[in-house]
C-alpha positions in Angstrom: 2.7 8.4 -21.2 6.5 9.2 -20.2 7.8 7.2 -18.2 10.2 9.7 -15.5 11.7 7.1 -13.5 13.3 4.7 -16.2 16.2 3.8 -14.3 14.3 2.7 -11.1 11.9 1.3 -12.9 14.4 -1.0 -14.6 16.3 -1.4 -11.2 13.0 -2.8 -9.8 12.2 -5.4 -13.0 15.6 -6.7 -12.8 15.4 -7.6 -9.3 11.8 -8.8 -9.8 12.4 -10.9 -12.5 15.7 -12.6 -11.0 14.8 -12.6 -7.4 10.9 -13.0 -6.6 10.0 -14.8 -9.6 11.6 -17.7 -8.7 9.9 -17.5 -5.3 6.4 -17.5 -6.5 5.7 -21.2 -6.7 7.1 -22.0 -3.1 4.9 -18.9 -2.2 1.9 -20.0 -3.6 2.0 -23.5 -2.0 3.3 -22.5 1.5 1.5 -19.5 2.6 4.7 -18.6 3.9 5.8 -15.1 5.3 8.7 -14.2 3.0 10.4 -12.3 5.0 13.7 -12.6 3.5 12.6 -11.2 0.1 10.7 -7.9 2.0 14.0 -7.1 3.6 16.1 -7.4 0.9 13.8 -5.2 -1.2 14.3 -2.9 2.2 17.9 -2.5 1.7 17.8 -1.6 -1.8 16.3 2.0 -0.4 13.0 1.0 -1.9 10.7 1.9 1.3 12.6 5.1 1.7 11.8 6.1 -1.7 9.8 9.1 -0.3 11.5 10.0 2.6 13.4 13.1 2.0 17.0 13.0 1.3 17.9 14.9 4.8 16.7 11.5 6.2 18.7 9.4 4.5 16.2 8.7 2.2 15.5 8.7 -2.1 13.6 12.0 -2.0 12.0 10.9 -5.2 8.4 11.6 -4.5 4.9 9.7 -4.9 5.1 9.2 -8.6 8.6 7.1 -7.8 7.0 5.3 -5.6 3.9 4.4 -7.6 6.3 3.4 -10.7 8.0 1.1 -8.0 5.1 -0.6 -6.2 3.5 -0.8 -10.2 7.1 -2.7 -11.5 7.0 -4.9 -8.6 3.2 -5.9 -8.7 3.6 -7.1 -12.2 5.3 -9.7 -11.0 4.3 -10.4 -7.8 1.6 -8.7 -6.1 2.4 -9.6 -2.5 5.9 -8.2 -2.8 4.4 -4.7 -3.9 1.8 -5.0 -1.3 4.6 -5.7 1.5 6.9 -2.4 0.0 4.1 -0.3 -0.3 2.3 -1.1 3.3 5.9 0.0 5.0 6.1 3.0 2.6 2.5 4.0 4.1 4.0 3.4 7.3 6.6 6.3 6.7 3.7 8.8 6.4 3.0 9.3 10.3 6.3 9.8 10.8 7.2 12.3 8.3 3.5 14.2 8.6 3.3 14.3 12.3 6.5 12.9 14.1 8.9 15.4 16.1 12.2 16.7 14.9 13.5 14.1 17.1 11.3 11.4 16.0 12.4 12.2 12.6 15.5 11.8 13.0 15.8 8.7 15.0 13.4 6.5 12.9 13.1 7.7 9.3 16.8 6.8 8.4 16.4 3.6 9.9 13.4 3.1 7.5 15.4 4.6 4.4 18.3 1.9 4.4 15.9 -1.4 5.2 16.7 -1.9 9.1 13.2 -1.2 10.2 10.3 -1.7 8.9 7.0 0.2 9.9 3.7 -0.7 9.7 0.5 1.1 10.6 -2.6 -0.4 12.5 -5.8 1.2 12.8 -8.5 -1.2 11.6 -10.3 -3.5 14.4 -12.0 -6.5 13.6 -15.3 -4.8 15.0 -15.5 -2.1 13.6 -13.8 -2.5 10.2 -13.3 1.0 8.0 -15.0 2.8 10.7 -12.3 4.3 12.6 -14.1 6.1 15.3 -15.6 2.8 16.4 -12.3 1.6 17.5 -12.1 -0.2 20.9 -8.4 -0.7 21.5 -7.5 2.1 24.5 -4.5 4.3 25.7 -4.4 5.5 29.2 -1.9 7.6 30.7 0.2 6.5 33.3 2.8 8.1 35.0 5.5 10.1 32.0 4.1 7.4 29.5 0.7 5.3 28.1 -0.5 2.1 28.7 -1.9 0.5 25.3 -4.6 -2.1 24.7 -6.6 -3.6 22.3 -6.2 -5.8 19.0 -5.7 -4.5 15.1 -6.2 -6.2 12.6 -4.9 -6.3 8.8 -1.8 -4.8 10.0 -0.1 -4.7 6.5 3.8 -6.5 7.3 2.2 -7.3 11.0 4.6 -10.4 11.2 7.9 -8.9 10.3 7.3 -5.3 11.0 9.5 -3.8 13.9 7.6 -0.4 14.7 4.2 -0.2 14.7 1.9 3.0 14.2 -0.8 2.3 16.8 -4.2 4.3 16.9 -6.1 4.2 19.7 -8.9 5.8 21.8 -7.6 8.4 24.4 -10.9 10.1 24.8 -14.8 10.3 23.2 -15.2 11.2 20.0 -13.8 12.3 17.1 -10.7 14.5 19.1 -10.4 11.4 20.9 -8.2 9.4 19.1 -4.5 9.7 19.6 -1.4 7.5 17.4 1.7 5.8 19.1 5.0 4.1 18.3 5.3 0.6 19.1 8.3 -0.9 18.5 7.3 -5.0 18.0 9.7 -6.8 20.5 8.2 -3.9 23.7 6.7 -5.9 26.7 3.0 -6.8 25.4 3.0 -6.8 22.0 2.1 -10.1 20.6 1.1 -11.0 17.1 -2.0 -13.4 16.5 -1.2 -16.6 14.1 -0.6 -15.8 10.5 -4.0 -17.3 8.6 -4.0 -18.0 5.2 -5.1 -15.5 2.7 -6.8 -16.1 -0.5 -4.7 -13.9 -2.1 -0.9 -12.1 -2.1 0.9 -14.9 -0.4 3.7 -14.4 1.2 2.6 -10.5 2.4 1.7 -10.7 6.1 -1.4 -8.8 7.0 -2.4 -9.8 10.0 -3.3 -9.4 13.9 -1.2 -6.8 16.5 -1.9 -7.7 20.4 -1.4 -5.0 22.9 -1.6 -5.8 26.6 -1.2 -3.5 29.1 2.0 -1.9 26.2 4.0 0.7 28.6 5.3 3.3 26.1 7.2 6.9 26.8 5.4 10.1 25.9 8.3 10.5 23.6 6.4 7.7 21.4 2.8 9.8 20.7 2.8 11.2 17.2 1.0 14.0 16.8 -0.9 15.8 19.4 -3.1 14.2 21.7 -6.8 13.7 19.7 -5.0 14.2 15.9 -5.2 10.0 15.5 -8.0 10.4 13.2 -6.4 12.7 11.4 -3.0 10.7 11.8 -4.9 7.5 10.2 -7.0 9.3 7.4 -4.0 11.2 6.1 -1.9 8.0 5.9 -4.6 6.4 3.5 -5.9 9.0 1.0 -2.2 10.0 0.4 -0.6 6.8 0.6 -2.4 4.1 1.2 -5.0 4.9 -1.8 -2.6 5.8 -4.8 -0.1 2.4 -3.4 -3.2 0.0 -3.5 -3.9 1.9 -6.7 -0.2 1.1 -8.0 -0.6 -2.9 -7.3 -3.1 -2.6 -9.2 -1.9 -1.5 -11.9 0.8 -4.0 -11.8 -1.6 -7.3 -11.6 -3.6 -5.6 -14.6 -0.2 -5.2 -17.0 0.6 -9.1 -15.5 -2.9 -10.3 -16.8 -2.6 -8.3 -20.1 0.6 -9.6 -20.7 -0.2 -13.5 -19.9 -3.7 -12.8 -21.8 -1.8 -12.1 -25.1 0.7 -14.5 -24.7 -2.3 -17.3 -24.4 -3.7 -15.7 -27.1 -1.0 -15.5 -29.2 0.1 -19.5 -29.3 -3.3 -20.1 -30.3 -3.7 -18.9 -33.7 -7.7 -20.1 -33.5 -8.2 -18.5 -30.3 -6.8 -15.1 -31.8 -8.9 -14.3 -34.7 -12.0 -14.9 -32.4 -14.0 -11.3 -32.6 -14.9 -11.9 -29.0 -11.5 -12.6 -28.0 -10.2 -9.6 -29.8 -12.5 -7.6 -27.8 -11.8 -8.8 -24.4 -8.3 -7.9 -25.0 -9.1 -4.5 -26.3 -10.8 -4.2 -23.2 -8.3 -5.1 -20.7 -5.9 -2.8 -22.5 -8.3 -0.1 -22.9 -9.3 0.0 -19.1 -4.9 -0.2 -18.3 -4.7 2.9 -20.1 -7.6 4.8 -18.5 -6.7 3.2 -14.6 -2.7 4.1 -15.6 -3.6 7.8 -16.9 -5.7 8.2 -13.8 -3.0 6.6 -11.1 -0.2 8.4 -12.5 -1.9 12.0 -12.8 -2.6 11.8 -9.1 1.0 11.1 -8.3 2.1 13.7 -10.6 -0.3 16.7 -8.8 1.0 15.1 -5.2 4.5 15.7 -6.2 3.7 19.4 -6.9 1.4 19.6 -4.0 -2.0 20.5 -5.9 -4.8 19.5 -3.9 -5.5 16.5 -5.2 -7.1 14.5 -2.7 -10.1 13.4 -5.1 -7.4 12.6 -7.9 -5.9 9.9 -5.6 -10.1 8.4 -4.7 -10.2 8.0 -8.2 -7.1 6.6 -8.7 -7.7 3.9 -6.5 -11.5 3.4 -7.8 -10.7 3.1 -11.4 -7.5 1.0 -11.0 -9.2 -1.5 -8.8 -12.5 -1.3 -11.0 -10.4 -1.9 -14.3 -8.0 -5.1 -12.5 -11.2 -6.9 -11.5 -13.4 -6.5 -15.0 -9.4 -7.4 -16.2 -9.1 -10.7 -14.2 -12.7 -11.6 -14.7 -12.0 -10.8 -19.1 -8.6 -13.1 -18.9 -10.2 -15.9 -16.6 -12.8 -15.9 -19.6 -10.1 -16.2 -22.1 -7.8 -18.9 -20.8 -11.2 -21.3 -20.3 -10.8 -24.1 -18.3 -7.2 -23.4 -18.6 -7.1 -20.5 -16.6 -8.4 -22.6 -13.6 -4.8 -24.8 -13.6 -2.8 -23.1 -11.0 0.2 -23.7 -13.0 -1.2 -21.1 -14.9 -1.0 -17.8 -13.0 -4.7 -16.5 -13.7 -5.9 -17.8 -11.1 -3.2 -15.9 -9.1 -3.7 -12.7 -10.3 -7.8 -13.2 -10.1 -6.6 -14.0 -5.8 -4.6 -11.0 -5.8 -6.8 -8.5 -7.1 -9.7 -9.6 -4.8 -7.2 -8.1 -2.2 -6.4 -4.6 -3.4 -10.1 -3.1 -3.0 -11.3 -3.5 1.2 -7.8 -1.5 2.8 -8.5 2.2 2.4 -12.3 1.8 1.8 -13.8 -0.1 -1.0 -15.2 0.9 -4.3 -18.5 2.2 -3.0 -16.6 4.0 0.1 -14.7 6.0 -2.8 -17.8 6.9 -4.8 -19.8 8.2 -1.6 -16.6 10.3 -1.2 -16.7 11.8 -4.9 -20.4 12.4 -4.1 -19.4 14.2 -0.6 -17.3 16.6 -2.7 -19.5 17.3 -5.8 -22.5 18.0 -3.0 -20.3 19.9 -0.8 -17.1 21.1 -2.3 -16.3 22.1 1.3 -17.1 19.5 3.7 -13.4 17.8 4.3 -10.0 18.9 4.9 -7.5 18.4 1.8 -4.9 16.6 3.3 -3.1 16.9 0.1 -3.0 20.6 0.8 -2.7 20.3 4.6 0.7 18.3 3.9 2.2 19.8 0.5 5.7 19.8 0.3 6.4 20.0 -4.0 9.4 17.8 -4.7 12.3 19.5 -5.4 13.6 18.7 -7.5 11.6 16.8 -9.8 13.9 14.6 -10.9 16.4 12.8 -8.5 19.7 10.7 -8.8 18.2 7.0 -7.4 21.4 5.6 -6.2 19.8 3.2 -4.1 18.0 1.6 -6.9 21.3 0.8 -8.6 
């Protein structure tokens, strides 16, 4: 397959390789938020890598991106999980902000100086969106938020939120807000450790009694649902997809290296098949991810591509992980070896925008009813034009 974005792609490995690499150990052992290394990436124009060029941003489009969060996840998987979690958090803004809104935030997103973050998900009611507790009321010109999100993706260094919250009953009854993260009443729960992409924060947003301006809903009164669904099948899904993808070339490549200085090991049969495997299934998931950010780009409705994108990329890293842990042996259970990373990581990538079986009752939803759901990559087509861009960011 072609690769169309060469010169971000190599952009992205050389600051991978020279700048998060080195971090990975300390990383691994702290737990700790790296929020220096997220806002770096920030300023090289990474997160406005969709964000049209009247913005201030790359205007590059969704197969950019997904070469971008791919390069980055094969080196570190939490680093293309914090770039891609603040690209999702573009979408609101660009889907359903104002003119105004626009233009006051999305620059500030294209050249690193805020970060956004979305936060639907609740801790009772998990993927199920209309089950949210967390409340807006209006008072006076303005709303009055409460409640508590959880696996807010960038949740500790994030400085405006995308809050969805219940404004009425039912499904018209959900409405999304700007938050920036320093307004009276927004407080963040304590970072807990993860089992997995250390160093990404994903964690808990507080709202008590949050006073914000009408001038801070996005969208129309009742369109949070549709604020929050459209965010994940055409971001969220293809950019889980795209760390995916990443781990998977990481455990292909450390496989064959093991491999490789172990003349014995190699000319195994069962060896040589559990490598033919794991590159077999990087070729199917890559063929798959990129396909649906190719259609995206040229607005086709494609919202059943991007499903499947993210099923088969996070299918394929897990049978990967699970083939390479098998290979290394014991070995692979040294965390000096990084396995046993990439095995964490990918455990990660499937629950945020609905998990494997979530993404197959979709695909049966549309082969029984064809009908039944919006196309939100219709809704929101906007070709990119043109298809191939200068990336002077990325230099």
């Amino acid at each position: 397959m072609p690769d169309r974005h060469p010169e971000l792609r190599a952009a992205v490995r050389a600051f991978a390789e020279a700048e998060i690499a080195p971090r990975i150990p300390h990383m691994e052992a702290s737990g700790a938020i790296e929020d220096g290394l997220v806002r770096e990436m920030a300023r090289q124009g990474w997160i406005g890598v969709t964000i049209p060029a009247a913005y201030g941003g790359m205007g590059a489009g969704h197969e950019a991106k997904t070469a971008l969060v791919d390069e980055l996840s094969r080196v570190s998987a939490a680093m293309g999980a914090a770039v891609q979690a603040s690209i999702l958090g573009t979408a609101k803004i660009d889907h359903f902000g104002t003119e105004e809104q626009r233009e006051e935030w999305l620059p500030q997103v294209a050249d690193g100086s805020v970060l956004p973050t979305i936060a639907v998900t609740e801790a009772a009611s998990g993927g199920h969106v209309l089950g949210m507790a967390s409340t807006g009321r209006r008072k006076g010109r303005g709303w009055i938020l409460d409640g508590r999100k959880v696996f807010v993706g960038n949740s500790h260094i994030g400085g405006l939120h995308g809050v969805v919250v219940r404004t009425g009953d039912g499904a018209r009854g959900l409405t999304a807000f700007l938050v920036e993260h320093d307004r009276k009443g927004v407080s963040l729960a304590p970072h807990e450790p993860r089992v997995g992409l250390r160093g990404f924060s994903f964690g808990e947003l507080i709202l008590d009694g949050v006073r914000v301006p009408e001038s801070h809903r996005v969208g129309e009164v009742g369109e949070g649902l549709a604020v929050a669904y459209s965010s994940s099948v055409l971001y969220g899904r293809l950019n889980l997809a795209a760390v995916a993808l990443g781990i998977h070339r990481a455990v292909l490549g450390q496989t064959v290296d093991f491999v490789s200085g172990r003349p014995r090991i190699a000319g195994e049969g069962v060896v040589r098949d559990r490598l033919g495997q794991i590159a077999a299934d990087l070729r199917v998931a890559e063929l798959a991810v990129y396909h649906a950010a190719r259609r995206l780009d040229r607005a086709e409705p494609c919202d059943m591509d991007l499903i499947t994108a993210k099923l088969q990329a996070v299918e394929a890293v897990r049978r990967a992980t699970d083939l390479g842990m098998q290979t290394h042996g014991a070995a692979g259970l040294l965390t000096s070896m990084p396995m046993e990373r990439y095995l964490r990581d990918a455990l990660c990538v499937e629950p945020p925008a609905g998990t494997s079986d979530i993404q197959r009752h979709r695909l049966a939803e549309e082969a029984l009813d064809p009908s039944r759901h919006v196309q939100w990559s219709q809704r929101f087509a906007r070709p990119l034009t043109p298809p191939s861009v200068a990336l002077a960011h990325s230099a």
